[in-house]
C-alpha positions as CSV (number, residue, x, y, z in Angstrom):
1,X,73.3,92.6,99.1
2,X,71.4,91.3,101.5
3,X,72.7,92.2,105.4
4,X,75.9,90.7,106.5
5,X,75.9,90.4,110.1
6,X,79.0,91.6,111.8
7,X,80.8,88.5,113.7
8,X,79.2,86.9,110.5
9,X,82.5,84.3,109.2
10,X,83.4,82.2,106.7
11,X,86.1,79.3,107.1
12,X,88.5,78.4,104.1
13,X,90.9,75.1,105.2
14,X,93.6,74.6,102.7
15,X,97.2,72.8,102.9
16,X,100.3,73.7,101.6
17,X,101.1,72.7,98.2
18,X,104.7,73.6,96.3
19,X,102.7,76.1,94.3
20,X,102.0,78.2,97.6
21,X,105.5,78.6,98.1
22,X,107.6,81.8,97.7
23,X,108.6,81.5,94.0
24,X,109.0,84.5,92.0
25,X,108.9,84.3,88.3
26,X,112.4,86.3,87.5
27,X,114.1,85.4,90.3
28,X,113.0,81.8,91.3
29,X,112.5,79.3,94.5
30,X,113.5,81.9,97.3
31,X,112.1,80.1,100.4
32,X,110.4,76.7,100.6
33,X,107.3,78.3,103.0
34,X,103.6,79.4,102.8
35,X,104.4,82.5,100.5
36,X,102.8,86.3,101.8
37,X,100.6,86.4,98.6
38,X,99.5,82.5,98.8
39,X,98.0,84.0,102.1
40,X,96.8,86.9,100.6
41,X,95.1,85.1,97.8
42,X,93.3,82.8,100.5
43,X,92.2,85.8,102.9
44,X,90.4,87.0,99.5
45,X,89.0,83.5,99.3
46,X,87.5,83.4,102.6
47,X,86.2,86.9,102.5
48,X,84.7,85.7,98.6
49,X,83.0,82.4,100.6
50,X,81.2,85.2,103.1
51,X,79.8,87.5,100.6
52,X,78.3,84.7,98.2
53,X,75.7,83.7,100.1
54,X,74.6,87.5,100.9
55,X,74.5,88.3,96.7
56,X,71.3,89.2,95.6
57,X,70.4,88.1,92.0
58,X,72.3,90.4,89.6
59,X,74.9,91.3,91.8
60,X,78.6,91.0,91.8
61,X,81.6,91.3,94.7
62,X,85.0,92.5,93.4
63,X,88.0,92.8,95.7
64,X,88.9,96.4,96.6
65,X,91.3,96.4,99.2
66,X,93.9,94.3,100.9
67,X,96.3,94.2,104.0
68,X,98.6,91.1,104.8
69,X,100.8,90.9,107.9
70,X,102.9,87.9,107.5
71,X,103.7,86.3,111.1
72,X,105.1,82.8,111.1
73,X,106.3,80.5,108.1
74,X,104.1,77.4,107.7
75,X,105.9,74.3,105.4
76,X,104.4,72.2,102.7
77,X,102.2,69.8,104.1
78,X,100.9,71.9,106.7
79,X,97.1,72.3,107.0
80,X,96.3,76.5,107.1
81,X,92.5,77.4,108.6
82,X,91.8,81.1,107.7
83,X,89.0,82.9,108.6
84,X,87.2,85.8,107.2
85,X,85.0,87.3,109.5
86,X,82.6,90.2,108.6
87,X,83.6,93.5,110.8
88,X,81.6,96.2,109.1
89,X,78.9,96.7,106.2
90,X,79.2,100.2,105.2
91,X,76.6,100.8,101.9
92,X,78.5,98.6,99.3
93,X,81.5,97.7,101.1
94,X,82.0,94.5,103.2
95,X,85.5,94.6,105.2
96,X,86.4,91.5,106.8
97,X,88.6,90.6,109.4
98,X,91.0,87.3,108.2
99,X,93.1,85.3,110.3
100,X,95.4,82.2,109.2
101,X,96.5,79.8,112.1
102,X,98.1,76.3,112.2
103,X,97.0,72.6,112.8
104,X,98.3,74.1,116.9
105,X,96.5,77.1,117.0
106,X,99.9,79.3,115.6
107,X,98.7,82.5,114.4
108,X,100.4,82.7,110.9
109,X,99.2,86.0,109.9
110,X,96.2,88.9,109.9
111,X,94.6,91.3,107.7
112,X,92.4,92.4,106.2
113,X,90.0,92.7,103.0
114,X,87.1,94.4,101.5
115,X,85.0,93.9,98.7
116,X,82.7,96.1,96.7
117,X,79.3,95.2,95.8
118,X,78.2,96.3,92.3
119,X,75.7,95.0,89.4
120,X,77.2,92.2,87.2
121,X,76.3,95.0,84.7
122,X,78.4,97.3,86.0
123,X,81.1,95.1,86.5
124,X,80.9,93.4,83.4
125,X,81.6,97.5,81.5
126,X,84.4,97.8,83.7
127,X,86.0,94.4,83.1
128,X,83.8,93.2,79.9
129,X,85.9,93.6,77.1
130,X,88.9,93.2,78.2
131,X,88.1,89.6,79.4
132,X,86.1,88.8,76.5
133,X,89.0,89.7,74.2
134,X,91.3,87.2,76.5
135,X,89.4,84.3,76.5
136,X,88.9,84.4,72.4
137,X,93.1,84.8,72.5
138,X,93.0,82.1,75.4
139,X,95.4,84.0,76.9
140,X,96.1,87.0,79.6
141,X,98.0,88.9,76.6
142,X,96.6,92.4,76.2
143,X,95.8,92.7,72.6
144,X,97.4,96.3,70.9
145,X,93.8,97.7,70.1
146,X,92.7,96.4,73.8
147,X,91.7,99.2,76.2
C-alpha cells in the first residue's frame, strides 16, 4: 500500500432508495428511514473509494472493523454525502473517520472503519474456496462438504 495521508478523504453521495430502508427479513418494513446498516454499508463504501487508489499491484483491502452511531433519520428521496476520511495508517491497517450529513448540513451519523491490507493471494486462501464453490452453485448456500 502505498502512503495514505492522514486528512486524506474520499466522498460517496448516494440517495435514499426503498431498499435502504429498515426492513428486516423475519420481521418486515419496521420504519420507512435510512436504515443503521444502509449507513454502515456506505461508510464501508467510502472508506473502500480511499484505499483503491493507494493498492499496490497484487494487493487487496478487506473490511476489518466497524462502528455506526445512528444520529438522525433521513427519508427516501433524500440525498446522503458521507465521507471517509483517513485518520491513521498503522502497518496494514487504514482506520477512517466517516461522516453522513444531509442536503442542510444535518449530521446523520459517525463512525468509523478500518480495513486490512493483505495479498490477493492471501485473501483469496482465506476466502477462495468458499466463493468459488458459490458462484458454480450461483448462490450464497454453503454447500455440506464446504469449509
Amino acid at each position: 500500500m502505498t502512503p495514505v495521508p492522514v486528512g486524506a478523504s474520499a466522498v460517496l453521495d448516494v440517495v435514499v432508495t426503498p431498499e435502504m430502508t429498515v426492513r428486516f427479513d423475519e420481521l418486515g418494513p419496521v420504519h420507512p428511514v435510512y436504515a443503521t446498516y444502509s449507513m454502515a454499508k456506505h461508510f464501508e463504501e467510502a472508506g473502500r473509494k480511499l484505499l483503491l487508489s493507494h493498492l499496490e499491484p497484487g494487493e487487496a483491502g478487506i473490511g476489518s472493523a466497524l462502528s455506526v452511531e445512528h444520529l438522525a433519520p433521513s427519508w427516501v428521496g433524500d440525498p446522503v454525502r458521507v465521507t471517509a476520511r483517513c485518520a491513521e495508517v498503522r502497518g496494514n491497517r487504514l482506520t477512517c473517520e466517516c461522516l453522513a450529513v444531509d442536503a442542510g448540513g444535518r449530521v446523520l451519523g459517525r463512525g468509523t472503519t478500518v480495513q486490512v491490507v493483505l495479498s490477493e493471494e492471501a485473501v483469496q486462501a482465506r476466502i477462495g474456496e468458499r466463493a468459488r464453490l458459490q458462484q458454480r452453485t450461483g448462490s450464497g448456500d454453503v454447500l455440506p462438504d464446504a469449509r
